[in-house]
FIDRENKOL-513078 format. One record per atom (N, C-alpha, C): chain; residue number from 1; residue in one letter; x, y, z. Coordinates in steps of 0.05 Angstrom, whole numbers, plus 32768, in hexadecimal, padded with zeros to 4 digits. Example, Ala and Ser with C-alpha at 12.3 -4.5 7.8 and 13.67 -1.06 7.14 Angstrom:
2
R  bapa  tormar  rose     X     Y     Z
R     A       1     a  8108  7F8E  809C
R     A       1     a  80F6  7FA6  809C
R     A       1     a  8108  7FBE  809C
R     A       2     s  8101  7FD3  808E
R     A       2     s  8111  7FEB  808F
R     A       2     s  8102  8001  809D
REM end
This chain:
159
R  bapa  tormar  rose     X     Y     Z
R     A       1     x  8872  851E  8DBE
R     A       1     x  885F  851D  8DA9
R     A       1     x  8856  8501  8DA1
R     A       2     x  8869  84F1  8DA4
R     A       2     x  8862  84D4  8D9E
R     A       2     x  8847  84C9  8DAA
R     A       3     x  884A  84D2  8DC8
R     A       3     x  8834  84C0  8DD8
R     A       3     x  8814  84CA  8DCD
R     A       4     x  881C  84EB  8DC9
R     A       4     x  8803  84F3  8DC0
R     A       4     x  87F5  84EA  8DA5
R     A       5     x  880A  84E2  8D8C
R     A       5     x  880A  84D4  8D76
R     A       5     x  87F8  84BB  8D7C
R     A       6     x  8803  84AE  8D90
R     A       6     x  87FB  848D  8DA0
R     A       6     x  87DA  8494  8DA1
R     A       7     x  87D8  84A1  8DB3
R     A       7     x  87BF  84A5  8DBA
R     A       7     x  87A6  84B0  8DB2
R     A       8     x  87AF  84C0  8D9F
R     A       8     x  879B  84C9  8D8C
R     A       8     x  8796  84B2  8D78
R     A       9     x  87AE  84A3  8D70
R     A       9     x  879E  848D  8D5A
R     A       9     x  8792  8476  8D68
R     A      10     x  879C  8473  8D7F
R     A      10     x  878C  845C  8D90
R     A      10     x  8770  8462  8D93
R     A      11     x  8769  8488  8D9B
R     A      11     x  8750  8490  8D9D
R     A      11     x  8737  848B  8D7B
R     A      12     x  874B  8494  8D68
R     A      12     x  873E  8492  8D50
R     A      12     x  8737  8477  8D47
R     A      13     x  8748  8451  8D4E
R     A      13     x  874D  8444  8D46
R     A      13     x  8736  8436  8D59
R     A      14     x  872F  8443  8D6E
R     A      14     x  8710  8440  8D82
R     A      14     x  86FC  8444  8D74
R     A      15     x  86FF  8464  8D6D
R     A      15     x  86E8  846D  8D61
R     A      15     x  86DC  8463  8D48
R     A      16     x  86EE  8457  8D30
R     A      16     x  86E8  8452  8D16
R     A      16     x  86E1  8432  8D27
R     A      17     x  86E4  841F  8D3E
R     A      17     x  86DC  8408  8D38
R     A      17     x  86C1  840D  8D45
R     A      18     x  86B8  8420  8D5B
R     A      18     x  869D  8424  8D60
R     A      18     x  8690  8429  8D54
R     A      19     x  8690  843C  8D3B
R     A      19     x  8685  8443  8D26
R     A      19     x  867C  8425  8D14
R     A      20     x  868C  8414  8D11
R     A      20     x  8683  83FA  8D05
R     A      20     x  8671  83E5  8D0F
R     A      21     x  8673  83F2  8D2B
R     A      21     x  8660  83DB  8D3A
R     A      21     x  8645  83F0  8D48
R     A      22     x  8631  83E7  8D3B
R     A      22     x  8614  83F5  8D3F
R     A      22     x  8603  83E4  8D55
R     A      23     x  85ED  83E4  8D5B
R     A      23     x  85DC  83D7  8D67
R     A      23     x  85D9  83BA  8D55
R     A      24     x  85D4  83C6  8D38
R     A      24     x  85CE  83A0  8D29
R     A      24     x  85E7  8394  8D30
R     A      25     x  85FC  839C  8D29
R     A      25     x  8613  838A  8D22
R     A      25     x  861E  8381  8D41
R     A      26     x  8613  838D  8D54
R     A      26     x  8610  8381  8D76
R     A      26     x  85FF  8368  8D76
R     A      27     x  85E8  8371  8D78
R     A      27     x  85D6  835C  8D79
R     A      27     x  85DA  8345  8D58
R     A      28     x  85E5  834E  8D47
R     A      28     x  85E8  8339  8D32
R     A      28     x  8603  8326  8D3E
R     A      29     x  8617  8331  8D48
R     A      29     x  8628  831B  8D5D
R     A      29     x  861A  830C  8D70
R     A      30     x  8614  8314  8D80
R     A      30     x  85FC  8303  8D8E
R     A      30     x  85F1  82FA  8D85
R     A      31     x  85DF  82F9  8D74
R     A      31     x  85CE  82E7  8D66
R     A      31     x  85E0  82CC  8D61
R     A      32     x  85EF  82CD  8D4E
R     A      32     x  8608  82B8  8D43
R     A      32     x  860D  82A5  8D61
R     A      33     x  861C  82BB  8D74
R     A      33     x  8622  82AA  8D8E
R     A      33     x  8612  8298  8D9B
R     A      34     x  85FC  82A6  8D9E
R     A      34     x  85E4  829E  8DAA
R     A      34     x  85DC  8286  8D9C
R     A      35     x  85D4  827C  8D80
R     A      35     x  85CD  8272  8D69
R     A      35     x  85E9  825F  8D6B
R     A      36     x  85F8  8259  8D69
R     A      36     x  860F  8248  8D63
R     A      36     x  8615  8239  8D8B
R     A      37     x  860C  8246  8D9F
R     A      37     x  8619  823A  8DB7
R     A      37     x  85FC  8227  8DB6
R     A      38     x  85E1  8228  8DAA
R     A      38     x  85C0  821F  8DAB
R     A      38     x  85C6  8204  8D9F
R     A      39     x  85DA  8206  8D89
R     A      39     x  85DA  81F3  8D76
R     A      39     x  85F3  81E2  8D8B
R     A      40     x  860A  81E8  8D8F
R     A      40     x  8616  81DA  8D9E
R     A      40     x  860B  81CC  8DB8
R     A      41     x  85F9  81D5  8DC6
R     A      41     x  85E9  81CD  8DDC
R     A      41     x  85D5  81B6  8DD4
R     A      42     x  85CC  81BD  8DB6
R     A      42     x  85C1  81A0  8DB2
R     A      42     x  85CE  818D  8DAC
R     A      43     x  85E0  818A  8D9F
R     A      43     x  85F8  817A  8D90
R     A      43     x  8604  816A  8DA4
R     A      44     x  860E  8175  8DC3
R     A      44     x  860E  816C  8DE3
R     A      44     x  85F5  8164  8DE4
R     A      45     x  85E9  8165  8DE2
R     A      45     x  85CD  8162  8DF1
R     A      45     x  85C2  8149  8DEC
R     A      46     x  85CB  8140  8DD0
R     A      46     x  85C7  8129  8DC0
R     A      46     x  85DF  8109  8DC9
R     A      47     x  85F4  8117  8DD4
R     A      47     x  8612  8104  8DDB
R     A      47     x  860F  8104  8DF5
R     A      48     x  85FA  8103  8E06
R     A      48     x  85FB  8111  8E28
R     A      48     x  85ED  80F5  8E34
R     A      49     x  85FF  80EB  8E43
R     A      49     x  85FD  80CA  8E4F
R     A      49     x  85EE  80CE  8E59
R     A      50     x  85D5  80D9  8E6B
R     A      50     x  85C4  80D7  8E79
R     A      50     x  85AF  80EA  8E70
R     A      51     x  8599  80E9  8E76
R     A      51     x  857F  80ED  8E61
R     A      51     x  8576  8109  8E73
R     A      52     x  8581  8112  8E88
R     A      52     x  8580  8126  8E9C
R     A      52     x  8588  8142  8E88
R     A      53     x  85A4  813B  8E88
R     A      53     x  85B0  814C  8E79
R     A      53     x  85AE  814E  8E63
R     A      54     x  85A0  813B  8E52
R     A      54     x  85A4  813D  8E36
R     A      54     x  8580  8152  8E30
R     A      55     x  8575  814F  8E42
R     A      55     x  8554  8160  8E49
R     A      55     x  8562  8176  8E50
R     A      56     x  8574  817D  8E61
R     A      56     x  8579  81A1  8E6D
R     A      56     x  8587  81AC  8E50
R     A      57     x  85A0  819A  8E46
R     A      57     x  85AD  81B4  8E34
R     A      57     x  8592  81B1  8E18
R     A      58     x  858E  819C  8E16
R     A      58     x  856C  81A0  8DFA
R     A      58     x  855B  81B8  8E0F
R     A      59     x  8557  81C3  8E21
R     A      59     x  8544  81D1  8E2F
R     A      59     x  855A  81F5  8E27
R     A      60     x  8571  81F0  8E32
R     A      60     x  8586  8206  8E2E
R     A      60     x  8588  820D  8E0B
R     A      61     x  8587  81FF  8E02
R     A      61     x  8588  8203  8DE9
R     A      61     x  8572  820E  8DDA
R     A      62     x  8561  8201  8DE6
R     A      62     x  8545  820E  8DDA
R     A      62     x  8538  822F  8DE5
R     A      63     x  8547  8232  8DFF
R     A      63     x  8545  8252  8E05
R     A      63     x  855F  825F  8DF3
R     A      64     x  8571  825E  8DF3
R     A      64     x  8588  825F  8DDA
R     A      64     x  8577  826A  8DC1
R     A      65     x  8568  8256  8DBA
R     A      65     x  8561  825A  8D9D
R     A      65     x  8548  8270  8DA4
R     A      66     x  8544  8271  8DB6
R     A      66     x  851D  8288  8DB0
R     A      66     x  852F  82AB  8DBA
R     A      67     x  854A  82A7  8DC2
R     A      67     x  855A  82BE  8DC4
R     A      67     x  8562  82C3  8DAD
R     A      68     x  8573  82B7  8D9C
R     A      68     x  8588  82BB  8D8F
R     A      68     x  8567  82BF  8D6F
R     A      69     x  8552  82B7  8D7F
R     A      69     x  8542  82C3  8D69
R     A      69     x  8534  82D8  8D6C
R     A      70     x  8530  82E2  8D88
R     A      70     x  8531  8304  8D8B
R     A      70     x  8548  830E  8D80
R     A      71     x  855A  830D  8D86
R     A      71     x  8570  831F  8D7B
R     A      71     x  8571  8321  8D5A
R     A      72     x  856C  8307  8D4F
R     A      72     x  8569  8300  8D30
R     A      72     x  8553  8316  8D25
R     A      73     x  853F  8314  8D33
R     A      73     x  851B  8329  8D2A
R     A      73     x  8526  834E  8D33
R     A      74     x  8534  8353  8D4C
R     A      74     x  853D  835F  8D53
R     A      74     x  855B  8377  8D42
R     A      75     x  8563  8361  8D31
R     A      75     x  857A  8370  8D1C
R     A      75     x  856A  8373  8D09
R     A      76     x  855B  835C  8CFB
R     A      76     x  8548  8368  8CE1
R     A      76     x  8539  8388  8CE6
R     A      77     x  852E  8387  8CF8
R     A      77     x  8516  839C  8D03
R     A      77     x  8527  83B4  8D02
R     A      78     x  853D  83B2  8D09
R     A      78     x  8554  83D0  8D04
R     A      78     x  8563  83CB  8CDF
R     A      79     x  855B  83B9  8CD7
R     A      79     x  8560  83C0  8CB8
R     A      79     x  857A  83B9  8CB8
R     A      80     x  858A  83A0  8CC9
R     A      80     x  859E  8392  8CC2
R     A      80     x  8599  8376  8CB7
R     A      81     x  85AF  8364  8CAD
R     A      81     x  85A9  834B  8CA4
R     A      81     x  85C3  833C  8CBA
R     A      82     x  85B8  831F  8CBE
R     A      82     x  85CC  830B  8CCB
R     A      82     x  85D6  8300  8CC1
R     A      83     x  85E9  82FA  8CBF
R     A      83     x  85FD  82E9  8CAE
R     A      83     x  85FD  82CB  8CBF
R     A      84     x  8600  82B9  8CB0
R     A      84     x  8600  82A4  8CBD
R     A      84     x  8613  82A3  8CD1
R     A      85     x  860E  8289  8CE4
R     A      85     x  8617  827D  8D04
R     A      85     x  862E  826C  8CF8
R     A      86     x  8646  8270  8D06
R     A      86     x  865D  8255  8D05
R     A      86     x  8654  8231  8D0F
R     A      87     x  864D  8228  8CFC
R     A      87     x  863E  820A  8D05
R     A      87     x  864E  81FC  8D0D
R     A      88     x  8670  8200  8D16
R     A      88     x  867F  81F1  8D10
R     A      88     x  867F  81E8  8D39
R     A      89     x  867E  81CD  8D45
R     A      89     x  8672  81CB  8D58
R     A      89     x  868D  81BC  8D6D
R     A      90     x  86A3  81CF  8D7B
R     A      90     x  86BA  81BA  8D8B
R     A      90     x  86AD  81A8  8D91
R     A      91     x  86B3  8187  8D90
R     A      91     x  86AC  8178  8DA5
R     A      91     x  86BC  8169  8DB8
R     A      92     x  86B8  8164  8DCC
R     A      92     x  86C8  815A  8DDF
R     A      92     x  86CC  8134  8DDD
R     A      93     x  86E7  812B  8DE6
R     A      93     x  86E5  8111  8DE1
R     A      93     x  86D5  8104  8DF7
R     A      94     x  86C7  8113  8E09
R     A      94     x  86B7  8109  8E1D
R     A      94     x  869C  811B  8E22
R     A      95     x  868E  8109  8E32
R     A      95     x  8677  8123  8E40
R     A      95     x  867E  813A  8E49
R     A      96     x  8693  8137  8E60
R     A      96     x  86A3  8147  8E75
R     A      96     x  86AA  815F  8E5F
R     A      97     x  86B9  8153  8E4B
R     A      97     x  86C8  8171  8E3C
R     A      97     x  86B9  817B  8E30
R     A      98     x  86A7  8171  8E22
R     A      98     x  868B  817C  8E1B
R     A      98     x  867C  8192  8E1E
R     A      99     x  8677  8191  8E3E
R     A      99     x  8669  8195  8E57
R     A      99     x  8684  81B2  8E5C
R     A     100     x  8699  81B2  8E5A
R     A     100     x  86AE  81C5  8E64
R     A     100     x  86AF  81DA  8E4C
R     A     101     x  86AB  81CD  8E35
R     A     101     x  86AE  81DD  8E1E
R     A     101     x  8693  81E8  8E20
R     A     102     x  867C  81E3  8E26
R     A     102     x  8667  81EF  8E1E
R     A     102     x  8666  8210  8E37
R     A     103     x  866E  81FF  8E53
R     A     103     x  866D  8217  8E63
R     A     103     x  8684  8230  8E5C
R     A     104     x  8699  8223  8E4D
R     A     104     x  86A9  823C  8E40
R     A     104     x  86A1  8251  8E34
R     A     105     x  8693  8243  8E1D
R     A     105     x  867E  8248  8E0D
R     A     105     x  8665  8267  8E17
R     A     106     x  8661  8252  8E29
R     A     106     x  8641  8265  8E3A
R     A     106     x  8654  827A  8E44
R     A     107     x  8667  827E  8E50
R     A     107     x  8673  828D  8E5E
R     A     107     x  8676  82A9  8E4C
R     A     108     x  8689  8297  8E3A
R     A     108     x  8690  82B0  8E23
R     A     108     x  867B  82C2  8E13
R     A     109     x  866B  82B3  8E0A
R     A     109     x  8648  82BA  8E07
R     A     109     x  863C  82CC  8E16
R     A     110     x  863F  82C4  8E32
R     A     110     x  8628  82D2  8E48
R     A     110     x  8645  82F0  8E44
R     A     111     x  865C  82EE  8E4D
R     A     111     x  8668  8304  8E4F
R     A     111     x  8669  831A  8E3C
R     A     112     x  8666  830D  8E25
R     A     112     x  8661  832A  8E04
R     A     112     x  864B  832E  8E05
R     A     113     x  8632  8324  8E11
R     A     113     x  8620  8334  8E14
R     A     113     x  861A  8346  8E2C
R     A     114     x  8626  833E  8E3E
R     A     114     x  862C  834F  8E55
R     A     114     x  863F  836B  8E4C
R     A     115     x  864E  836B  8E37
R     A     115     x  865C  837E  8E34
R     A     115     x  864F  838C  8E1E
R     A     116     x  8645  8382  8E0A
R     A     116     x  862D  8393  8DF7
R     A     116     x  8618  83A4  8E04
R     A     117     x  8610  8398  8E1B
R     A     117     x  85F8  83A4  8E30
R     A     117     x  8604  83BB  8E36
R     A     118     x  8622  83C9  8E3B
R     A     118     x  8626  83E2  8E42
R     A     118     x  8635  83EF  8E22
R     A     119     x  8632  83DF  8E11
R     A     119     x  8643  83F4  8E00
R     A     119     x  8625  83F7  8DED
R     A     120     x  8618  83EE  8DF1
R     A     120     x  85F4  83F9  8DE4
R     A     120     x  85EB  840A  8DF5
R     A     121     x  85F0  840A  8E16
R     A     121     x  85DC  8419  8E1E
R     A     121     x  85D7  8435  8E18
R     A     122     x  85E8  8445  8E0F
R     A     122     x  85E5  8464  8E04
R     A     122     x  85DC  8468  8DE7
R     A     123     x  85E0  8452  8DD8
R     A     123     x  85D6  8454  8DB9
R     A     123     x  85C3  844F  8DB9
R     A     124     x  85C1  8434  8DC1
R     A     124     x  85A5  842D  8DBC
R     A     124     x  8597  8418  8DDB
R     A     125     x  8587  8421  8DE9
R     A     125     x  8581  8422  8E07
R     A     125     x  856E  8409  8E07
R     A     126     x  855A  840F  8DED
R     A     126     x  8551  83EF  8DE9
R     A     126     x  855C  83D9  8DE7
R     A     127     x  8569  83D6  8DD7
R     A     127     x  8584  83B8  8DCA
R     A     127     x  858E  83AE  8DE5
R     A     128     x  8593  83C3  8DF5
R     A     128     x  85A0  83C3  8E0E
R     A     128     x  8598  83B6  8E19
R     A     129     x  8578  83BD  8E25
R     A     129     x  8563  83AB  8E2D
R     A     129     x  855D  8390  8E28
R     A     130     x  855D  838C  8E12
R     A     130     x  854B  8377  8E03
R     A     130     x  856F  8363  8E10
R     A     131     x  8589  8367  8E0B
R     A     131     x  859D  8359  8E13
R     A     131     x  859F  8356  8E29
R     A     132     x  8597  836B  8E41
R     A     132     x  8599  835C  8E5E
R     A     132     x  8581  834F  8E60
R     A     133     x  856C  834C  8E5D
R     A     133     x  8558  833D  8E56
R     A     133     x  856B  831E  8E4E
R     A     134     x  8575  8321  8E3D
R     A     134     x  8585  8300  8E35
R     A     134     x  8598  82FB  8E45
R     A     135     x  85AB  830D  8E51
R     A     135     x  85BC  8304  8E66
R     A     135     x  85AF  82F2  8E7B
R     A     136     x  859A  82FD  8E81
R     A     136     x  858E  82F6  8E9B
R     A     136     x  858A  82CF  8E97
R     A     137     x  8585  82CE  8E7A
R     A     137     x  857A  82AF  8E73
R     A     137     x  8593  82AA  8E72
R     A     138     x  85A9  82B2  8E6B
R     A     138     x  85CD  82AB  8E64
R     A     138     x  85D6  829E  8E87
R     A     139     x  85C7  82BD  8E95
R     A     139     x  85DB  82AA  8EB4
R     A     139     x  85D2  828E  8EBB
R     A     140     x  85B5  828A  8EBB
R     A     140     x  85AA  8278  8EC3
R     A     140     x  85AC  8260  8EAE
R     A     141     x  85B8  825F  8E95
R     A     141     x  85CB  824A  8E8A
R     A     141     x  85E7  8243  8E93
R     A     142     x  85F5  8258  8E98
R     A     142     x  8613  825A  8EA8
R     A     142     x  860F  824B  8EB8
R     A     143     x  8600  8247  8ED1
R     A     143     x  85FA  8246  8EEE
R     A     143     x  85F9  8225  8EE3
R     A     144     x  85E1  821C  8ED3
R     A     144     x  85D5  8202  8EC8
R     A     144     x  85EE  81F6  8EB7
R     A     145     x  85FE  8201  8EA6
R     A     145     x  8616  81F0  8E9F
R     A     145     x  8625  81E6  8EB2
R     A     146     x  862D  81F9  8EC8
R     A     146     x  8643  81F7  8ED1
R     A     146     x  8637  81DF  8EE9
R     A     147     x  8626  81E5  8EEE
R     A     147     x  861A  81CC  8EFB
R     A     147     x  861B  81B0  8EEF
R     A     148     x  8606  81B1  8ED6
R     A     148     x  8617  819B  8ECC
R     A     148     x  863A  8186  8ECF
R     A     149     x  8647  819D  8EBC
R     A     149     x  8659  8198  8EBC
R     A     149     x  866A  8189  8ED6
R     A     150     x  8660  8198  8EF1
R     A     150     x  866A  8190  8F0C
R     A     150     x  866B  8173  8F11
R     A     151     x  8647  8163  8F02
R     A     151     x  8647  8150  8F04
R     A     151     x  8651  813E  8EF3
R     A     152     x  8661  8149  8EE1
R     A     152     x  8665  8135  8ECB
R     A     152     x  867D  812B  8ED7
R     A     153     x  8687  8113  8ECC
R     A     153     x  86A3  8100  8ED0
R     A     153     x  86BC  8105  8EBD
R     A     154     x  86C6  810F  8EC6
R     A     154     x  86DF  8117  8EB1
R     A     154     x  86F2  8101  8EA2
R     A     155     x  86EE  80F3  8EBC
R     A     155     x  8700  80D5  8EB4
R     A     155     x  86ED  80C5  8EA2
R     A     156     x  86D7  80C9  8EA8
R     A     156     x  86C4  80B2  8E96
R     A     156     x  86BF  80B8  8E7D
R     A     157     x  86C1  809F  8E70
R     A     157     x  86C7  809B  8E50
R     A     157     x  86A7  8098  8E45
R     A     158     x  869D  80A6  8E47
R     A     158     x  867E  80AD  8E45
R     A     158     x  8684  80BF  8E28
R     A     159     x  867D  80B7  8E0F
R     A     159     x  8683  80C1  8DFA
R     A     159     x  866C  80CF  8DEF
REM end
């Protein structure tokens, strides 16, 4: 009887957290994520030794922000509100860690929306859409960090 005990509240302790999380409060995490990695990309973008990179993540950042403001127009329009973005910005004691933290960053980012994209698709088929629509701009930042990053110097004291 125990296991069945186990399993039924595991099933209910599913159900009551799906129930909490709708299409807004999906896309209102995203938003925040999206909106807080835009702001970090400029913040790098501004400390970035060479004028190459400091133009791609200001370019990354600025598709960042015209997303994270679909998703922003996109939760109003369903009759949710956003709560503000965590401004608070790691920074690395170099370019290199910078550059490593940011692709963390993108990673973790690009993957919750990769996983929102199937837990919307049966509720709501649009939201769904409109998020692989942003993944697609997410890989092709992944791809562009991690490049970066490849070329950055780890040893160099490039602050």
């Amino acid at each position: 009887m125990a296991l069945t005990e186990t399993i039924t509240a595991w099933f209910d302790r599913n159900r009551a957290k799906r129930e909490e999380r709708n299409a807004r409060t999906v896309l209102a995490d995203g938003y925040r994520e999206l909106a807080r990695l835009a702001n970090q990309l400029k913040l790098h973008a501004e400390k970035a030794p060479y004028p190459f990179v400091e133009e791609r993540l200001k370019e990354m950042a600025a598709e960042k922000e015209k997303s994270s403001a679909r998703l922003f127009e996109e939760v109003e329009r369903l009759g949710g509100r956003v709560a503000k973005f965590d401004s608070s910005i790691p920074s690395g004691r170099n370019h290199w860690d910078r550059m490593r933290q940011d692709v963390e960053d993108q990673k973790r980012v690009e993957a919750r929306l990769v996983d929102d994209i199937s837990y919307l698709a049966l509720e709501a088929p649009e939201q769904s859409q409109l998020l692989r629509r942003l993944v697609e701009v997410e890989r092709r930042h992944n791809k562009a960090l991690t490049d970066l990053l490849v070329r950055a110097d780890p040893q160099a004291e490039q602050t």
